[in-house]
N, C-alpha and C positions, 0 to 999 in steps of 0.2 A: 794517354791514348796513343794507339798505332796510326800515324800519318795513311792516308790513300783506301780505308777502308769506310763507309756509311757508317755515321755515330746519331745516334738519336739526338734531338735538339738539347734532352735534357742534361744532355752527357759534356756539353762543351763547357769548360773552367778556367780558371783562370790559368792553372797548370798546363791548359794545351797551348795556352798564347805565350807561355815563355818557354814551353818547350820549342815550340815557332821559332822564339826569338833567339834560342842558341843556335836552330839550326840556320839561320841569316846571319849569325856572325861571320863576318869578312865577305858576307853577299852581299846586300844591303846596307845603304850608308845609313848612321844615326843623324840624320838632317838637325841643321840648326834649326833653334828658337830666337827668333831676332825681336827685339822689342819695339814699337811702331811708336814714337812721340806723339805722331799725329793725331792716329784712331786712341792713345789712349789719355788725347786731350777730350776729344766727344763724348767715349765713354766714362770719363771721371774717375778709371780705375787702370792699371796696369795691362797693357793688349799687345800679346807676343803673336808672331806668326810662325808655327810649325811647316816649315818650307820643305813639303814633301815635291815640291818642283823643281827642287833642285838633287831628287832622288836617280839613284840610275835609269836610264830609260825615262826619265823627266817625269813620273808619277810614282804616288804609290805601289800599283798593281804590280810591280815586280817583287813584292812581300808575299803577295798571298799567289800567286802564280807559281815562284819556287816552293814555298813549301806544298801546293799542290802537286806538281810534277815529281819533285824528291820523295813524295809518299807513295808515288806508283809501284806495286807490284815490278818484280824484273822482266815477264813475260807480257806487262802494258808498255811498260817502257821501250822493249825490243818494238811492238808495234807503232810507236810512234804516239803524238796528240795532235790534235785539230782545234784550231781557235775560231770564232768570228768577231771579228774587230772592225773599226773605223777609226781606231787609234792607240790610246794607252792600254787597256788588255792585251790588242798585236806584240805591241814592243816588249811586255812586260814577259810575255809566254816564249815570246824569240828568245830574249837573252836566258830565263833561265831553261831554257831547254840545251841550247847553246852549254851552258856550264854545266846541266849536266850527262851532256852527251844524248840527248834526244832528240831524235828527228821531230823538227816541226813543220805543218803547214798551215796556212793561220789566211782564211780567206776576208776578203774587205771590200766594202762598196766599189762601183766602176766608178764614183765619182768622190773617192778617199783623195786626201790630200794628198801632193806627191812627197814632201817631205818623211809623211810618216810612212807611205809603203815604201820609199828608200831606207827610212830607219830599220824596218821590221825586216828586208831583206839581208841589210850590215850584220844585223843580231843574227844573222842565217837560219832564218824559215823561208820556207817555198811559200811567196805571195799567190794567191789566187782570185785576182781579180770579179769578183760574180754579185749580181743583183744591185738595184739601184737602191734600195733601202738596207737597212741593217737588217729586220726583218727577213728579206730577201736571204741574205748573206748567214743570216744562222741556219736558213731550212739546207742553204748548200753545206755547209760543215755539217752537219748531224745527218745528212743525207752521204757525206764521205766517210762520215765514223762508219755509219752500217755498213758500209760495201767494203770497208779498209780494216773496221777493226781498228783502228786508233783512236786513240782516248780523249773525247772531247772535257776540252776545259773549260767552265763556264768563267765569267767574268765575278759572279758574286755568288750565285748559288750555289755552297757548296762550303759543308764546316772549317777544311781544313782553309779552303782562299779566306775565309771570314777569320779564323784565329791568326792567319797570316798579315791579313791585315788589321787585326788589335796590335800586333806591335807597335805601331803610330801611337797608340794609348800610351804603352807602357814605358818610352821616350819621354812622352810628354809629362810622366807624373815624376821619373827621374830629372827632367830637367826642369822642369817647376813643379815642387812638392806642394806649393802654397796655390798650387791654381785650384778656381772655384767656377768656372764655365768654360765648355770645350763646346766650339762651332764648324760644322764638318759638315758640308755638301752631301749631299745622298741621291743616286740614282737609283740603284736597283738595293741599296742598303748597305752593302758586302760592310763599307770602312767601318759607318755610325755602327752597324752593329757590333763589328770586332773593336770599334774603340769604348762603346758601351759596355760589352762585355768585360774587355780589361781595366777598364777605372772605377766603374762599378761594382767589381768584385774585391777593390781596393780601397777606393773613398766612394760611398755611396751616397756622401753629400755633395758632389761636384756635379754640376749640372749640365746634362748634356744634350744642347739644340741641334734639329739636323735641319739643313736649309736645301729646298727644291725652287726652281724657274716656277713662275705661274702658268707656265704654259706646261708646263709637263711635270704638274704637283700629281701623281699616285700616291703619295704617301698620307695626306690628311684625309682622303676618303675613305682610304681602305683603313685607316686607321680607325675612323669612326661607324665603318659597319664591321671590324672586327675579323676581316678577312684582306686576302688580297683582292683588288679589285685595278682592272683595266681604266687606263685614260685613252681615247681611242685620238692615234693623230698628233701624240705629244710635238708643240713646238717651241722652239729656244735657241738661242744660239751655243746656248751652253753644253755641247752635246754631250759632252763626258758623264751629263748627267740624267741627260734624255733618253730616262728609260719610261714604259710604257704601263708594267705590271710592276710591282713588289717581287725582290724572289722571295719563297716560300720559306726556306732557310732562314735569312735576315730579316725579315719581316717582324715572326716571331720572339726574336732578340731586342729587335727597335722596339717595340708593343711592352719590353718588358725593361730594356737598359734605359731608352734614349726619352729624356722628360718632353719636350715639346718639337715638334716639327713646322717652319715658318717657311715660306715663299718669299720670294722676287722678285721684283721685275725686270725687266729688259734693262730698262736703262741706270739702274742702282746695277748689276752686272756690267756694262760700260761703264760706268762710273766706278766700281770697285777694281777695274782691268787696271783704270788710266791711273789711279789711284799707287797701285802699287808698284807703277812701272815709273811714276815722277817720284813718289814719296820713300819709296821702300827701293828701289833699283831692281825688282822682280820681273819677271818677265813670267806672266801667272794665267792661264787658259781662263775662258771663262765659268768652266766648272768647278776651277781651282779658287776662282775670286769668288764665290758666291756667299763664303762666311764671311766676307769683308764688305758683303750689300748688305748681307742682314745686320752689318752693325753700326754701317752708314744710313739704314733706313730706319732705325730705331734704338740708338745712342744709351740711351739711358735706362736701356730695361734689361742690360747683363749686369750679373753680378761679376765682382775682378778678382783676382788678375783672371784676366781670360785670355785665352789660346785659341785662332782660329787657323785652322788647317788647309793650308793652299797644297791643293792635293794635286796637281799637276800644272806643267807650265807649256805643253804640248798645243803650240798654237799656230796653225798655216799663217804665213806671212801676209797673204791676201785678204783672209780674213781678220788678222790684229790690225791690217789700214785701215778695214770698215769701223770696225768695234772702236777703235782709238776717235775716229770720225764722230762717232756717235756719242761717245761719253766725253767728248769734249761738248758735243753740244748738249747734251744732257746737263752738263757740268755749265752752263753758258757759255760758252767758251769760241762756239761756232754762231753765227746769227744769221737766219736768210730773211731777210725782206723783200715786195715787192713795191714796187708805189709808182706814180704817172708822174711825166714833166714834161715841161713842154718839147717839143719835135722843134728845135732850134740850136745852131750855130752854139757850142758854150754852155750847155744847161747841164753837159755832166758835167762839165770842169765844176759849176755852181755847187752841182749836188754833193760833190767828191772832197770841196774843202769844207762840207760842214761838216763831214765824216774824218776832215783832217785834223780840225779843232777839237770833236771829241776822243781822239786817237783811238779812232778804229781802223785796224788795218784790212785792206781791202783784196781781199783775194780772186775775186770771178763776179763782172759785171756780164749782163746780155739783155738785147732788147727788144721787144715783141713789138711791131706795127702793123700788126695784121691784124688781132681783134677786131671784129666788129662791135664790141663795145668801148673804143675806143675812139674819141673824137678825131676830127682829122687833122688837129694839131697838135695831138698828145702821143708818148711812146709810153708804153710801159718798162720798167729799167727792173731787172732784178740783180739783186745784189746777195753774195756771199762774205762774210766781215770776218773777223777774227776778233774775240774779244777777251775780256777778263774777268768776266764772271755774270751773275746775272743781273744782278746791281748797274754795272757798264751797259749791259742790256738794254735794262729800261732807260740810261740814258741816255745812249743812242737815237733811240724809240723819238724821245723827246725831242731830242735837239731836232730831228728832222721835220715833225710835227709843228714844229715853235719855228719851223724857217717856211713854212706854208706848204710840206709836202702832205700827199695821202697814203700814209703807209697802208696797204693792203692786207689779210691774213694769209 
């Protein structure tokens, strides 16, 4: 097929993802396959990690962005492209615009991280700060394509971004010929579809799951009424993946490559982040951790060796202290109690060596004496601990209970 021009759904092959992937030779790195001891002690079978986080531009999207842009007509490309991002699409469309010699402008929420509108600036596009939602921030870009005439680039709708990003597939079946389930995060579909398309056109016994946030699953609805279908309000932390509709393009491919679609939670997502950054040394978004919840919340129902694809590691700093916060406590890790003692000279010394004894470490005590349901000789004490899992948890719990306090909920 000719890059840059509309190809009908039925027209995409396996020959358009490895034309893709000649043309990302020496653009696009071939990311390692690293093997996980961990996860593929849970799962019982062999679980590598496809470290598209460690891709240029720290995600996938700079596969299917270059060869989007590289198939432009010469008289698109004189006009320039327009992006709207809140992060990896921005980066991915800067840098290859950047290579090859395109003007970009790539607008993103007023309240984008700064790390990433510094990235997408380095990559040299003209930032344009607009709309508080992403929503917002797409009606501006496609509201400058028409008035400019530059070539808006979607994030996933759209053949050639989607065979651009099968190349992640065709990696994966070179560097593990013998794998038998592929797990890959899905927001608007673009990856699961191009990696469905390219392993499915190759081994179409390999099983391929795509994992969405429960907060922002469009994919199992629209799945089962056979259309796309809107989640109105998608929320998550995981934003890379927090899309709202299916696109139209991918959709249809997922419906036909990718065998099952699973959800998340929150905090199997915190728990998958903390996971890969103690066990694995990854530094992984948490759109990019979402195949490593799905296999921490359900261990024993992939078949192996499986590949889960950490599709970026694009992650504000402010936000990895919260998330890291959370999936420790997820993980038991963090423990907050409340409980009363008495309003005297020495009662937290009291309290604080039974918490010595069972070696909790004590990070943030504070004390309420104002309640009105609190008697007038009692304080209430809350307590922040540090623990070691949730077993130390519950005995914790105990020892303070078994020395006559009343833990609170």
């Amino acid at each position: 097929m000719t890059f840059g021009t509309p190809h009908p759904l039925h027209r995409l092959m396996l020959d358009d993802v490895r034309g893709a992937q000649k043309m990302l030779s020496g653009v696009a790195r071939t990311t390692a396959l690293e093997g996980s001891r961990h996860l593929s002690s849970l799962v019982g079978a062999p679980v590598l990690l496809k470290c598209e986080n460690l891709q240029r531009t720290g995600s996938f999207k700079l596969r299917g962005a270059y060869v989007r842009i590289a198939g432009l007509r010469p008289e698109e490309k004189a006009a320039g492209v327009v992006a709207a991002s809140a992060g990896n699409h921005a980066q991915g469309v800067a840098l290859a615009s950047q290579l090859l010699g395109v003007r970009a402008t790539v607008f993103m929420p007023v309240g984008a991280p700064l790390p990433k509108v510094a990235a997408t600036r380095d990559y040299g596009a003209e930032v344009r700060l607009q709309g508080h939602v992403v929503d917002e921030t797409l009606a501006a870009a496609q509201e400058y394509a028409r008035e400019t005439g530059a070539v808006f680039i979607h994030p996933f709708d759209h053949p050639d971004v989607i065979v651009g990003q099968g190349t992640v597939g065709l990696e994966i079946l070179e560097q593990c010929p013998e794998v038998r389930t592929i797990v890959v995060g899905v927001g608007g579909g673009g990856l699961a579809a191009g990696i469905g398309l390219a392993v499915k056109s190759v081994r179409p016994d390999v099983r391929i799951i795509g994992v969405q946030a429960e907060g922002a699953a469009a994919y199992p609805p629209s799945l089962a009424a056979g259309h796309p279908v809107v989640v109105e309000s998608p929320v998550t932390m995981a934003d890379g993946i927090k899309v709202g509709r299916p696109g139209d393009v991918p959709f249809g491919l997922v419906q036909e490559y990718v065998d099952e679609v699973r959800t998340v939670s929150e905090d199997a997502l915190s728990s998958a982040l903390l996971l890969c950054l103690e066990r694995a040394k990854l530094v992984v978004e948490p759109a990019g951790a979402s195949p490593v919840a799905a296999l921490l919340s359900d261990p024993t129902s992939f078949r192996g060796p499986v590949v889960a694809v950490l599709s970026g590691g694009n992650v504000d700093p402010l936000l990895l202290q919260r998330i890291l916060r959370h999936g420790m406590a997820a993980a038991g890790r963090y423990l907050s109690l409340r409980l009363r003692v008495a309003d005297r000279p020495g009662a937290l010394a009291t309290l604080l060596a039974v918490l010595t004894v069972v070696d909790a470490n004590v990070l943030d005590v504070s004390h309420v004496r104002t309640d009105p349901r609190l008697g007038l000789t009692e304080v209430e004490v809350e307590l922040h601990l540090e623990t070691k899992g949730p077993e130390h948890c519950r005995e914790v719990e105990a020892a303070l209970r078994d020395a006559g306090y009343l833990v609170l909920a």
